[in-house]
N, C-alpha and C positions, 0 to 999 in steps of 0.2 A: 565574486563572493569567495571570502577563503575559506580552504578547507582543513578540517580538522584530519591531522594524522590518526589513520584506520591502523590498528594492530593487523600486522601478516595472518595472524590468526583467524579475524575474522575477517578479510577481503578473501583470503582464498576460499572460505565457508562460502560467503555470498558467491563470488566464481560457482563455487560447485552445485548451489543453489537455482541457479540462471540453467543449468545445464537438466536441472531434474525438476523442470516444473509442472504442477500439476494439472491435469484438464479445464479446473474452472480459472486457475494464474491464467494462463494459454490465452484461455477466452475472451477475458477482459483486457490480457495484451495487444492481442488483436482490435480491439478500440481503442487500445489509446495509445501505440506505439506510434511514433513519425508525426505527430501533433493530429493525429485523427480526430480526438476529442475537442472540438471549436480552438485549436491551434495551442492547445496545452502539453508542454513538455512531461511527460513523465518519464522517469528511469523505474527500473525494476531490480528488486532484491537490494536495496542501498544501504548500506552502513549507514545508522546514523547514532550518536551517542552510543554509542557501545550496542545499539540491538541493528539487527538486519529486519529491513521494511520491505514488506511485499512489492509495493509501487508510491511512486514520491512525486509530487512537482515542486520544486524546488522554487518557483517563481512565485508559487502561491500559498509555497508552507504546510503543503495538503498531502496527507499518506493514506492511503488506502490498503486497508488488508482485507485480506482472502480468509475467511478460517474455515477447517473442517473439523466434521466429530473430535478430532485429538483438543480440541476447545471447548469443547462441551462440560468438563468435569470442572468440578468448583475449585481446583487447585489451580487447574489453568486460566481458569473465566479471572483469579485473583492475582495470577500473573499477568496475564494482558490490564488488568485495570491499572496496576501499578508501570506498566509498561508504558501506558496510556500517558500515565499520570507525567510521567519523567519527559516524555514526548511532547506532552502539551505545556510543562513547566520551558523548553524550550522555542514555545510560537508555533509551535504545528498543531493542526487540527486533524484529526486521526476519526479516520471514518472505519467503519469494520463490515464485511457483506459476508452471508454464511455460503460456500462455495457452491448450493443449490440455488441460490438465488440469481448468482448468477452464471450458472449453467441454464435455467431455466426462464430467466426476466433478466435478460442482459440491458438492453432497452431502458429499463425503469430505474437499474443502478448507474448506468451511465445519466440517465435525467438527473439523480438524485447526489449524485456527483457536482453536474452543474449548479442546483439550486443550493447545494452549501456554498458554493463558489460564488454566486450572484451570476452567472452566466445562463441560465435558462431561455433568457426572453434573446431572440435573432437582433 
């Protein structure tokens, strides 16, 4: 797959991003880092189209974010939708978990991972 030239600007962002992650990031890393999730690559913090992505699988076109409280205000909710938009104008399908959800029902976002994917059933 070729890749699209990342500005310095924002590869170092993401770099510095990977190094300050937050407890519910952390958490869901830990399932799905080293193809944990039923053998699915994800990367973390990835440049894509001009925005940095919580987690990606690149195989499957699938990005998953993390959001906290700072998403909660209707300025942001109207920036993530437009982010959304731009993201999925590109083939990706962008899923979003609130970072209690999964701090607390890690289990059910990783299930709900799969069934966007068609992966649920063994």
């Amino acid at each position: 797959m070729p890749h699209t030239p990342v500005p310095s600007r924002i590869r170092n962002n993401a770099r510095r991003m990977r190094k300050t992650v937050t407890d519910a990031e952390l958490r869901l890393w830990n399932e799905l880092r080293a193809h944990r999730l039923m053998g699915l690559g994800f990367r973390r913090q990835l440049p894509i189209a001009g925005y940095i992505v919580d987690f990606a699988c690149p195989a499957e076109k699938l990005i998953v974010e993390v959001d906290g409280l700072q998403h909660a205000s209707e300025h942001d909710q109207a920036y993530d939708r437009e982010r959304t938009r731009r993201l999925e104008a590109d083939g990706w399908t962008v899923l979003r978990f609130w970072n209690n959800d999964v701090l607390k029902d890690i289990d059910n976002v990783c299930m709900h991972i799969l069934i966007v994917l068609g992966k649920d059933k063994a």
